[in-house]
C-alpha positions in Angstrom: -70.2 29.5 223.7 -70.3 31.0 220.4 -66.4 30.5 219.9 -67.1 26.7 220.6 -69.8 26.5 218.4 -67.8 28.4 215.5 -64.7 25.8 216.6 -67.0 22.7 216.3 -68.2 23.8 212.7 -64.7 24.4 211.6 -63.5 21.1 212.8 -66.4 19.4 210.8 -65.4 21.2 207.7 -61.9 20.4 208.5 -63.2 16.6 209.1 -64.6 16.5 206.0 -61.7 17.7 203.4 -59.4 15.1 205.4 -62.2 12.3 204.5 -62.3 14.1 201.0 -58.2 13.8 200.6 -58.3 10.5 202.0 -60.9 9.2 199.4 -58.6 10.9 196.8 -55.9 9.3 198.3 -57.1 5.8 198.1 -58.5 6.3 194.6 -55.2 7.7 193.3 -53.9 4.7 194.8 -55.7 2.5 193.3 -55.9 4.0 189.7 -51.8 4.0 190.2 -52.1 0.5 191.3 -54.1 -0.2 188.3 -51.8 1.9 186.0 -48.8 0.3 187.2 -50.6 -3.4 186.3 -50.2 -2.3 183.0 -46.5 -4.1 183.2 -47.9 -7.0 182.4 -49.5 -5.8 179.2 -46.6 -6.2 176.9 -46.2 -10.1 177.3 -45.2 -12.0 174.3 -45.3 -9.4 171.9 -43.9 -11.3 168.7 -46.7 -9.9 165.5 -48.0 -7.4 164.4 -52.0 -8.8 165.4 -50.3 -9.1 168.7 -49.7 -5.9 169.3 -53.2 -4.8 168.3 -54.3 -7.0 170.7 -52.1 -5.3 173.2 -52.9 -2.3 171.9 -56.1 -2.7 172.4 -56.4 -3.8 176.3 -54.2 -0.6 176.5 -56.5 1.9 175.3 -59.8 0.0 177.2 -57.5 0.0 180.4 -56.3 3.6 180.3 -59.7 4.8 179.5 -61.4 3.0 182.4 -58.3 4.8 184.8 -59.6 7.8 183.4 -63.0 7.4 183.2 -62.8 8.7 180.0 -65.3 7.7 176.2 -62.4 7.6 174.3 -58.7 6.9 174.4 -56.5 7.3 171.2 -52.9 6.9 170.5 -51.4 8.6 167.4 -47.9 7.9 166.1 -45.6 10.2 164.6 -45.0 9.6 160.9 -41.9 11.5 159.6 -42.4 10.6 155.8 -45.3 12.8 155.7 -44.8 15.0 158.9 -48.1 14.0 160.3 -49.4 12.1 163.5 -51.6 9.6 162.6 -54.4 6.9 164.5 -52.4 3.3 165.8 -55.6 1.4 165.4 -57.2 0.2 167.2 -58.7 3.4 169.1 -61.3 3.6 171.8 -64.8 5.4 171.1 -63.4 5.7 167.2 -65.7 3.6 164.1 -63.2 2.6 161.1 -64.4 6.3 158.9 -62.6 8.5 162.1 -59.7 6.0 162.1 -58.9 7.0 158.9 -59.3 10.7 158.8 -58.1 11.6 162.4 -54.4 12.6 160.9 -53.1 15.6 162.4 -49.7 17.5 161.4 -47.1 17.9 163.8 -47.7 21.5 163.3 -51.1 21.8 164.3 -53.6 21.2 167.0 -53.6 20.4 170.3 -51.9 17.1 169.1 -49.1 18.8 167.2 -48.4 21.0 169.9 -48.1 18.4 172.8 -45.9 16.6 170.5 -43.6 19.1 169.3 -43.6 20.5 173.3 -43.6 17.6 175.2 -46.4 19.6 177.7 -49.8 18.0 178.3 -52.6 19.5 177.7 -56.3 19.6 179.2 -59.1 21.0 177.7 -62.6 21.8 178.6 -64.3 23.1 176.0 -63.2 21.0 172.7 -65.7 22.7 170.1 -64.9 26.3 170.8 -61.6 25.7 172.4 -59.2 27.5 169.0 -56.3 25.2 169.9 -58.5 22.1 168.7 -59.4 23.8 165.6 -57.4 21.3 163.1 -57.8 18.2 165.7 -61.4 16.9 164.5 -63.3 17.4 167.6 -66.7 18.3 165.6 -65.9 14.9 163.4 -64.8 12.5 166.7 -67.9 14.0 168.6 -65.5 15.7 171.2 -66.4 16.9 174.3 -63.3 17.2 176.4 -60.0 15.5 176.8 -56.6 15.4 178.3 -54.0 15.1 175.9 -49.5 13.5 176.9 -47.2 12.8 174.6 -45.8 9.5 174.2 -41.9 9.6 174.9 -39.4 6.9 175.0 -36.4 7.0 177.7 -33.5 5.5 177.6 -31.6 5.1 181.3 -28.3 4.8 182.1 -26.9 1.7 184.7 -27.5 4.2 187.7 -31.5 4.5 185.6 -30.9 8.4 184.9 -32.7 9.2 181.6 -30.0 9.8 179.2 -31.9 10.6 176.3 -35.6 10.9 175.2 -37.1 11.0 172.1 -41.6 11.4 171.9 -42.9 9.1 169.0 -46.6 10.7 169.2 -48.7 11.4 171.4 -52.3 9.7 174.0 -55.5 11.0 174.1 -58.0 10.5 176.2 -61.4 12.2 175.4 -65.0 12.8 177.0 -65.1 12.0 180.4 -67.8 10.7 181.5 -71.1 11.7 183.9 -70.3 15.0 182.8 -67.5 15.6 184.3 -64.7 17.7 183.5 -61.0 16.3 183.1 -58.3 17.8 186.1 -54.8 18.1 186.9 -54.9 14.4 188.7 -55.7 13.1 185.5 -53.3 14.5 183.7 -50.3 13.3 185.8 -51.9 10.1 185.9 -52.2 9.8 182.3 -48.2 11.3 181.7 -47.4 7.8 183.9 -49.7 5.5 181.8 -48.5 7.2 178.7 -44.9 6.8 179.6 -45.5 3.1 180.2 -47.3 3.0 177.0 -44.5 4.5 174.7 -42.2 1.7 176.3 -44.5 -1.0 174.6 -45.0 0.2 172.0 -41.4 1.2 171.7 -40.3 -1.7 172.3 -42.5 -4.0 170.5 -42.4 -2.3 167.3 -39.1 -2.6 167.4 -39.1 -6.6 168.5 -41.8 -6.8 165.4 -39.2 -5.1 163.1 -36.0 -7.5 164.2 -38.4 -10.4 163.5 -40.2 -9.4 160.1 -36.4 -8.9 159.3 -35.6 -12.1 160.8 -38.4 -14.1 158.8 -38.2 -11.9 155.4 -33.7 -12.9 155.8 -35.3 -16.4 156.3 -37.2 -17.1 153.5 -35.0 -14.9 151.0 -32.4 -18.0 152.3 -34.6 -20.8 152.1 -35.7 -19.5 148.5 -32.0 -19.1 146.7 -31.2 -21.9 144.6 -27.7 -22.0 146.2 -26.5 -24.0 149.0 -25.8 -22.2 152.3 -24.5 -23.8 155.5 -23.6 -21.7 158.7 -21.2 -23.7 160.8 -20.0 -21.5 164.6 -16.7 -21.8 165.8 -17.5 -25.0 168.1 -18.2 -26.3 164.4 -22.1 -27.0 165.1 -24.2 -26.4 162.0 -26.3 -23.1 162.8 -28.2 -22.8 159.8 -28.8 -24.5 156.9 -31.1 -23.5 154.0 -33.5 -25.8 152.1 -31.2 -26.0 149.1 -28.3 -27.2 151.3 -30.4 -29.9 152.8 -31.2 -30.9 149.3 -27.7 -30.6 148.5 -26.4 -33.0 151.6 -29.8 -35.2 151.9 -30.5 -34.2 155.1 -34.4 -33.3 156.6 -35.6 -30.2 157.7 -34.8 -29.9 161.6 -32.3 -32.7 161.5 -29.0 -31.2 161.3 -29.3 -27.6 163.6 -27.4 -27.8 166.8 -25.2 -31.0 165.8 -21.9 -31.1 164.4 -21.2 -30.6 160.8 -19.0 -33.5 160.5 -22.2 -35.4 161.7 -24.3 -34.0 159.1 -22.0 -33.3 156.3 -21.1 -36.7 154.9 -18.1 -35.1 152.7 -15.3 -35.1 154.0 -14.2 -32.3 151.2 -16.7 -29.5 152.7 -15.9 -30.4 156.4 -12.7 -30.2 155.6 -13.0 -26.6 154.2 -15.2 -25.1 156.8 -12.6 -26.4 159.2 -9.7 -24.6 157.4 -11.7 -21.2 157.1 -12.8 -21.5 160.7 -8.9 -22.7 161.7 -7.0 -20.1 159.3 -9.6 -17.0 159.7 -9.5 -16.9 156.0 -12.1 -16.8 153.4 -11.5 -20.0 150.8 -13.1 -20.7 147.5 -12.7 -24.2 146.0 -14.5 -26.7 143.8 -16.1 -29.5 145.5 -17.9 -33.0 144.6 -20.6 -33.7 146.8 -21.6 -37.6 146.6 -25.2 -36.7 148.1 -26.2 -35.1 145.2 -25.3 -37.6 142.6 -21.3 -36.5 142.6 -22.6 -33.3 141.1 -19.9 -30.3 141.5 -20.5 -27.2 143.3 -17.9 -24.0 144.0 -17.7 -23.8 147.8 -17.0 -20.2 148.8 -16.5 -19.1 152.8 -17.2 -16.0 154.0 -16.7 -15.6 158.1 -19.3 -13.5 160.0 -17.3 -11.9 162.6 -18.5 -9.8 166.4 -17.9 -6.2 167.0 -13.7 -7.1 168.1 -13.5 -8.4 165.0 -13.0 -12.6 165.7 -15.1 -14.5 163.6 -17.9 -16.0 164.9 -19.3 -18.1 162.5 -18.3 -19.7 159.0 -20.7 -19.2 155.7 -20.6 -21.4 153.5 -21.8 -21.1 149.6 -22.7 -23.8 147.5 -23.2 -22.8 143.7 -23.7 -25.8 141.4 -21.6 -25.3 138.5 -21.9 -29.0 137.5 -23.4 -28.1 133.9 -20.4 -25.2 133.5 -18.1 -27.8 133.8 -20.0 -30.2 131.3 -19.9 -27.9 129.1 -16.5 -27.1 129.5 -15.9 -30.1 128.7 -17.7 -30.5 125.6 -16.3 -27.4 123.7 -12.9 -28.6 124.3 -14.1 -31.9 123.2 -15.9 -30.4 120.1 -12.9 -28.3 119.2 -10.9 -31.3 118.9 -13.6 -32.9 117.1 -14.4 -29.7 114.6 -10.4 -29.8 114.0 -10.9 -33.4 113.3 -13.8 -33.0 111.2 -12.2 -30.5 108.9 -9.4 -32.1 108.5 -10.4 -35.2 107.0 -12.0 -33.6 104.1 -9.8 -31.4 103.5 -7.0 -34.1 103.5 -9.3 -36.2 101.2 -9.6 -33.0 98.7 -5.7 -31.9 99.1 -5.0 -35.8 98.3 -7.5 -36.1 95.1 -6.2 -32.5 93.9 -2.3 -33.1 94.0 -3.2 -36.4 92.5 -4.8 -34.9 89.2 -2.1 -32.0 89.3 0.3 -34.7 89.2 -1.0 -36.5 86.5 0.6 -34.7 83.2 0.9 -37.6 80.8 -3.0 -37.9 80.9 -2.7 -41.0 83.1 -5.9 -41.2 84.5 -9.1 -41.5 81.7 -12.2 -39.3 81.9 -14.1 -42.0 84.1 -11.4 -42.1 86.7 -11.1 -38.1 86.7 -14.7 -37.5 87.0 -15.1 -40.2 90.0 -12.5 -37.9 91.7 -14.0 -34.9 90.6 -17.2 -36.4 92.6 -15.6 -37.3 95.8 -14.0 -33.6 96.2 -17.2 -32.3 95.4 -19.0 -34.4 98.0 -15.7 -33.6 100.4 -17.0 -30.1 100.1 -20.6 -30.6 100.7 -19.6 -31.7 103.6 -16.9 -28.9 104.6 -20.3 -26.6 103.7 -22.9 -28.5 105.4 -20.3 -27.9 108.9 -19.0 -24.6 108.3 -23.0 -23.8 107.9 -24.0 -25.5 110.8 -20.9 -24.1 112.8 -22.2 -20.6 111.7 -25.9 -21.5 112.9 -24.7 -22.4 116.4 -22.9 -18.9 116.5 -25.6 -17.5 115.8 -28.3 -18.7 118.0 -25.4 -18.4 120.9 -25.5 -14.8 120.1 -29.3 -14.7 120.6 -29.7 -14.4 116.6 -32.7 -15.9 115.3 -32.1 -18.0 112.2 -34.2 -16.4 109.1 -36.9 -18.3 108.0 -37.6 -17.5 104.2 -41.3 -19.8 103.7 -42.4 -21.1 100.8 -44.3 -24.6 99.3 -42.0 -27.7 100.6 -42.3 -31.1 98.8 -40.8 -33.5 101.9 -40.8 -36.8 99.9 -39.0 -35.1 97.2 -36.2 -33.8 99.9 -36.0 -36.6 101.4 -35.6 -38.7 97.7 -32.7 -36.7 97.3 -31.3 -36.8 100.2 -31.3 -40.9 100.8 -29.8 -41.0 97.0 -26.8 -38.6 98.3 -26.2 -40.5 101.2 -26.9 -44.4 98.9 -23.8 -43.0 96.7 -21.5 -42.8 99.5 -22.1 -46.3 101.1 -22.5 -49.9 100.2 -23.3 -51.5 103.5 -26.4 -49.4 104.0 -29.9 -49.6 102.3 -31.9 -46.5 102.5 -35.3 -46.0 101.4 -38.3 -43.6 102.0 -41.9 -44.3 102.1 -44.2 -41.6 101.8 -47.9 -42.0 101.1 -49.4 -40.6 97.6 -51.3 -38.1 99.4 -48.8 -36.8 101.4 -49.1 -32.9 101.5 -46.9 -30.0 100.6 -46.4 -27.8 103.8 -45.6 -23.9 104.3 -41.8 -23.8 105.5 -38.5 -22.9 104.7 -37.3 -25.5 102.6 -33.4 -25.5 102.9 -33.8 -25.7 106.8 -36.1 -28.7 106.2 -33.7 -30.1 104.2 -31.2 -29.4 106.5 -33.3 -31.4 109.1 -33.5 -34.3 107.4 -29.9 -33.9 106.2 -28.9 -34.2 109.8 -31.1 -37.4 110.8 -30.6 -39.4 107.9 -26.5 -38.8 108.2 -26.7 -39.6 112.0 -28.5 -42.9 110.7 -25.8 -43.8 108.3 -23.3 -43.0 110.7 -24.4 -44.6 114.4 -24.7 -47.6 112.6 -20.9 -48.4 110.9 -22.0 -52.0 110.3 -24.6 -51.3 107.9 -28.4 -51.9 107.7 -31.6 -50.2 106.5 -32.5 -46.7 107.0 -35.7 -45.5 106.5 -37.8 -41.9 106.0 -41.2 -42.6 106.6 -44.0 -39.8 106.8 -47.1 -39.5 107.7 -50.1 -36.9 108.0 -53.0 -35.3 110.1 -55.4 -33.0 109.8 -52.6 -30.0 110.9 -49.3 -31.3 110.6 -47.1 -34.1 109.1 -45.0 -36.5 110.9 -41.5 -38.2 109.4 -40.2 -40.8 110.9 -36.4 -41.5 110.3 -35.3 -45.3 111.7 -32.0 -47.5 111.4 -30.5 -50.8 113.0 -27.5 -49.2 114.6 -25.6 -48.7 118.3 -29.2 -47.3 119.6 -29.6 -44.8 122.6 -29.9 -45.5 126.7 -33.1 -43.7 127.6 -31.7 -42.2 130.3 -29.8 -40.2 127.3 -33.2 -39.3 125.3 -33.0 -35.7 126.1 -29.6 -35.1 126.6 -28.1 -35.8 122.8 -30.3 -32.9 121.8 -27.8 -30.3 123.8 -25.3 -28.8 122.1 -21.7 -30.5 121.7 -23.0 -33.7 123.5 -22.4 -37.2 122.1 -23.3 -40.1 122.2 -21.9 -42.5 125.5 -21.5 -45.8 124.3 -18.6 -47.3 124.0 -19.5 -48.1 120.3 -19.7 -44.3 119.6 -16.5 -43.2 120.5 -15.3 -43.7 116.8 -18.0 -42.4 115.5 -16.8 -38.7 113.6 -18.8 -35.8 114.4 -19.5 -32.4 116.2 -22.9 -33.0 119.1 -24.2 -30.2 116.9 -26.2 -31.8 114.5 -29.4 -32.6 116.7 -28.8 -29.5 118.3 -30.0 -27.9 115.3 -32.4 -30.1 114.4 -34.8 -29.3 117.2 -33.8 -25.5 116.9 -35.1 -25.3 113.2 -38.1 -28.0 114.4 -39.2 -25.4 117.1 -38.6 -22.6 114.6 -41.2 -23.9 112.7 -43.8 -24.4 115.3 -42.7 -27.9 115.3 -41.3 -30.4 117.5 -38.9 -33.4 117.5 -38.1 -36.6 120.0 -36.7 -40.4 120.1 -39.9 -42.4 119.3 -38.0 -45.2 120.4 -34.4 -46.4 120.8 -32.6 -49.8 122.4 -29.0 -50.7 122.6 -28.2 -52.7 119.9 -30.9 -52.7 118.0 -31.1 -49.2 116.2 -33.1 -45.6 117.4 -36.4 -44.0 115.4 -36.8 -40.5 115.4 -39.7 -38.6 114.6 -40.3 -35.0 113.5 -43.7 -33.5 113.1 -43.7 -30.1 111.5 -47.5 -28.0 111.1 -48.7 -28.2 107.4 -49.5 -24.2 108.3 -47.2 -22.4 110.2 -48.3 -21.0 113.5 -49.0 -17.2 113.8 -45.9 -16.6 115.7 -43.4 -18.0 112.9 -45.3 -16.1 110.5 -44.5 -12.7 112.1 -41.1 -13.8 112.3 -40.4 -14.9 108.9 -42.0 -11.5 107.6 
C-alpha cells in the first residue's frame, strides 16, 4: 500500500513538471512567435528618422519578449575602436545615451563582441566583468548580453561569411527575476534578426543619401547633363539641361530624346556615341537657348561586361569664349589698322619735309605739319597707353592711382579744344557751373576718361553736330555728362559696349576706326575711383549721353590703394 502511495506521489510530481514544460513550451512558443513577427519590422526603411522609428519598436518589442527594463543596442565604431548607444535605447534618459560608450576591449560588451559568446549576468554591480560597462551609472541590475552579427548565405542558405557590427542588451528583468539560458537563446534569434535590419537598412540609407547628395551635386552644376540609355529614352536630365532645351521638370524622363531634344545636332550626337561606342566631343548651337553655343562632350557609362549602357552627355556653354574669340581677332585687325594710319600719316608728312631741300614749303606750312605729326603721335600714345592698361588689368595688375587736387572744367577745356582743332563739322562745348568743385583723384586717368568719351563723341557721329561736357555737383560727388547727335546705341547694347574689344552693331558703325577698348577703360578707372559710369540715355539716330559721377572724396578703399 505504501509502494502505491509512494507511486501516486511520484506520478503527481511527474504530472506536474510535464504541466511545468508544457507551459514553457507554449510560452517559448509564443515569445518565438512574437520574435519571429519582428519580420515585419523593417518595412519601408528609406531615412534615417525611419529607422529610429524602427529602431525603436525594436528595442520596446524585444524588451517585452524578455521581460526585461531596458533593451540597448550598441554599434561598433571602428574610427575610435569603441561600441557606442544607436539611439534610441529602452530604460536610457538622453545623459546615459551619451556616455554609455564602451571599448571593444572592455566589458561585458567588448568581450561579447570581440567573442561572439553571449553573456548573462546576475549580479551587475559586483559582477568584475561589468566593471567598465556603466552598470552603477544605467542603474543596472542584471542583463543578458548577444552580439549583433550579420550573415551572408549562399543559394543552398549556408552562412558563408559573418561579420558582428556590435552588440544587444537587454537589462533588469523584471518582478525580480533573474535572466536564464531560455532568454538568452531567445535573445541570440531576436538579435540576429535585428543585425539584418539594421544591416541592411543602414546600408539602403547609405545608397540613398548617396543617391540624393549625387542628385543635387547634378542639379546644382551650371553645366548641362543629359543621360540618354541604349533604347535612346532620356534617363536623367539636370535642371541646367532643362534650362538649356526649355523643357519642365518631370516632362522629359522616360520619353525619347528625339522627343524632348528639339536639335537635331545633339540627337544626332548621342545617337552616334550610343551607335559607335565612342566617346565624341563637338561644338553645338542649341536654338532653345537663344542659338547660344555649348561643347557637347559624351562619356558612355558601361555594366560589369563592359557594353555601355547608357550615354552622358555634357553641355558647357562656351558662347562668351567664342565672342570673345571673336573680338580679339577682330581687335587685332583693328589695333593693326589703328597704328597704321598714324603712322602712315607721320611716315607721309616726314618724307615730305625730308624731301623738301630747296626750302619749298614756308614756316606756316612746316609748322602745320609739324602739328599733325605731333597730334598723329598723341594718338599712337594715347593707344599704345591704353593697349598697356588692358594688359595690365588682364594680368590682375591694378592700375596706380597717384591722387592729388583735379580741376574737371579745366580738363575738360582742354580736352574739347584738342579735339575743336581736328574737326570742322563738329561744335564742342563744356558747361560747367562756377561753383563746380575741385575733387581728390588721379588727374591723368581723369583725363584719360574724358579723353575717351569726348573722342567716342566726335567719332560715332561722322556727320557732325554738337558735343557737349556738362557737370554737375552733390553734396559727395560730381556728375559729367558728355552728349552728341550721332549713330546712338540700341538699349539692348547698354551694357555690352563697356566689355572689352566690343563695338558698336549698327550698320553705321562698321566704318567707324577704333579698338572696343576705350569704354572698357573708362568704367575700369571710374570704379577705381569709387565711381561709376552708364548711358543716361541713347536712341538710334539721334545721338547717346553718358554720364560719369566720380566722389569729390575718395572712398577709404581707394585711399589704401593709392598709398
Amino acid at each position: 500500500m505504501e509502494d502505491v502511495q509512494q507511486l501516486q506521489e511520484e506520478l503527481r510530481r511527474l504530472k506536474l513538471v510535464v504541466e511545468d514544460l508544457e507551459h514553457k513550451k507554449r510560452y517559448l512558443e509564443e515569445q518565438i512567435k512574437a520574435a519571429r513577427s519582428m519580420s515585419d519590422v523593417p518595412a519601408a526603411i528609406v531615412s534615417r528618422p525611419d529607422l529610429q522609428h524602427v529602431l525603436s519598436r525594436l528595442v520596446k518589442k524585444v524588451a517585452m519578449i524578455l521581460q526585461g527594463e531596458k533593451c540597448v543596442i550598441m554599434l561598433f565604431d571602428p574610427e575610435v575602436g569603441e561600441l557606442q548607444v544607436l539611439p534610441p535605447a529602452m530604460g536610457l534618459n538622453e545623459e546615459q545615451v551619451r556616455a554609455f560608450r564602451v571599448k571593444d576591449t572592455e566589458g561585458i560588451s567588448g568581450h561579447v563582441f570581440r567573442t561572439g559568446e553571449s553573456v548573462v549576468f546576475q549580479d551587475a554591480v559586483r559582477d568584475p566583468r561589468t566593471i567598465k560597462d556603466h552598470v552603477a551609472f544605467l542603474q543596472v541590475r542584471n542583463g543578458v548580453t548577444v552580439s549583433l552579427t550579420t550573415k551572408r548565405k549562399d543559394e543552398d542558405e549556408r552562412v558563408i561569411e559573418e561579420r558582428r557590427i556590435g552588440v544587444m542588451h537587454v537589462f533588469n528583468k523584471r518582478f525580480g527575476q533573474d535572466f536564464n539560458q531560455d532568454d538568452r537563446r531567445l535573445l541570440e534569434m531576436l538579435a540576429e534578426q535585428a543585425a539584418a535590419v539594421i544591416a541592411n537598412a543602414q546600408l539602403y540609407i547609405k545608397v540613398v543619401e548617396e543617391k540624393k547628395r549625387l542628385e543635387d551635386t547634378l542639379e546644382s552644376i551650371h553645366s548641362g547633363v543629359l543621360v540618354v540609355d541604349r533604347e535612346g529614352e532620356v534617363v536623367l536630365l539636370n535642371d541646367a539641361g532643362r534650362r538649356i532645351f526649355a523643357v519642365v521638370e518631370g516632362d522629359g524622363l522616360g520619353r525619347q530624346m528625339a522627343e524632348v531634344i528639339p536639335d537635331a545636332e545633339v540627337v544626332t550626337l548621342l545617337a552616334e556615341s550610343l551607335r559607335t561606342e565612342e566617346e565624341l566631343a563637338r561644338e553645338v548651337t542649341v536654338a532653345a537657348a537663344s542659338d547660344r553655343i555649348f561643347q557637347a562632350q559624351t562619356s558612355l557609362m558601361k555594366n560589369e561586361d563592359g557594353h555601355p549602357t547608357n550615354v552622358v552627355a555634357i553641355f558647357n556653354d562656351i558662347t562668351e569664349i567664342r565672342n570673345i574669340e571673336r573680338m580679339k581677332t577682330a581687335f587685332v585687325s583693328t589695333v593693326s589698322h589703328e597704328l597704321r594710319t598714324p603712322l602712315t600719316s607721320i611716315k607721309g608728312f616726314i618724307s615730305t619735309l625730308l624731301e623738301d631741300r630747296q626750302g619749298y614749303y614756308d614756316d606756316e606750312t612746316k609748322h602745320e605739319f609739324y602739328a599733325i605729326i605731333d597730334a598723329e603721335c598723341e594718338r599712337l600714345h594715347r593707344l599704345i597707353q591704353d593697349l598697356l592698361n588692358i594688359a595690365r588689368i588682364e594680368e590682375g595688375h591694378v592700375l596706380d592711382l597717384h591722387l592729388g587736387t583735379v580741376d574737371i572744367p579745366e580738363i575738360a577745356a582742354r580736352i574739347c579744344a584738342a579735339h575743336q582743332s581736328y574737326t570742322s563739322k563738329h561744335q564742342l562745348a563744356c558747361q560747367f557751373p562756377a561753383d563746380f568743385p575741385d575733387i581728390i583723384a588721379d588727374a591723368d586717368r581723369v583725363h584719360q576718361i574724358l579723353e575717351n568719351l569726348v573722342s567716342n563723341a566726335v567719332k560715332y557721329s561722322p556727320e557732325g553736330g554738337q558735343v557737349w561736357v556738362r557737370g554737375s555737383a552733390d553734396t559727395n560727388s560730381v556728375l559729367i555728362e558728355v552728349s552728341d547727335q550721332g549713330h546712338g546705341i540700341p538699349q539692348q547694347n547698354w551694357e555690352r559696349i563697356f566689355q572689352r574689344f566690343h563695338r558698336g552693331d549698327n550698320e553705321d558703325d562698321s566704318h567707324v576706326p577704333g579698338t572696343g577698348i576705350g569704354l572698357y577703360l573708362v568704367r575700369y578707372l571710374t570704379e577705381a575711383h569709387g565711381g561709376e559710369v552708364r548711358v543716361l540715355n541713347s536712341e538710334v539716330g539721334e545721338g547717346s549721353t553718358f554720364v560719369v559721377r566720380l566722389p569729390i572724396q575718395p572712398p577709404d578703399h581707394v585711399l589704401r590703394a593709392a598709398r
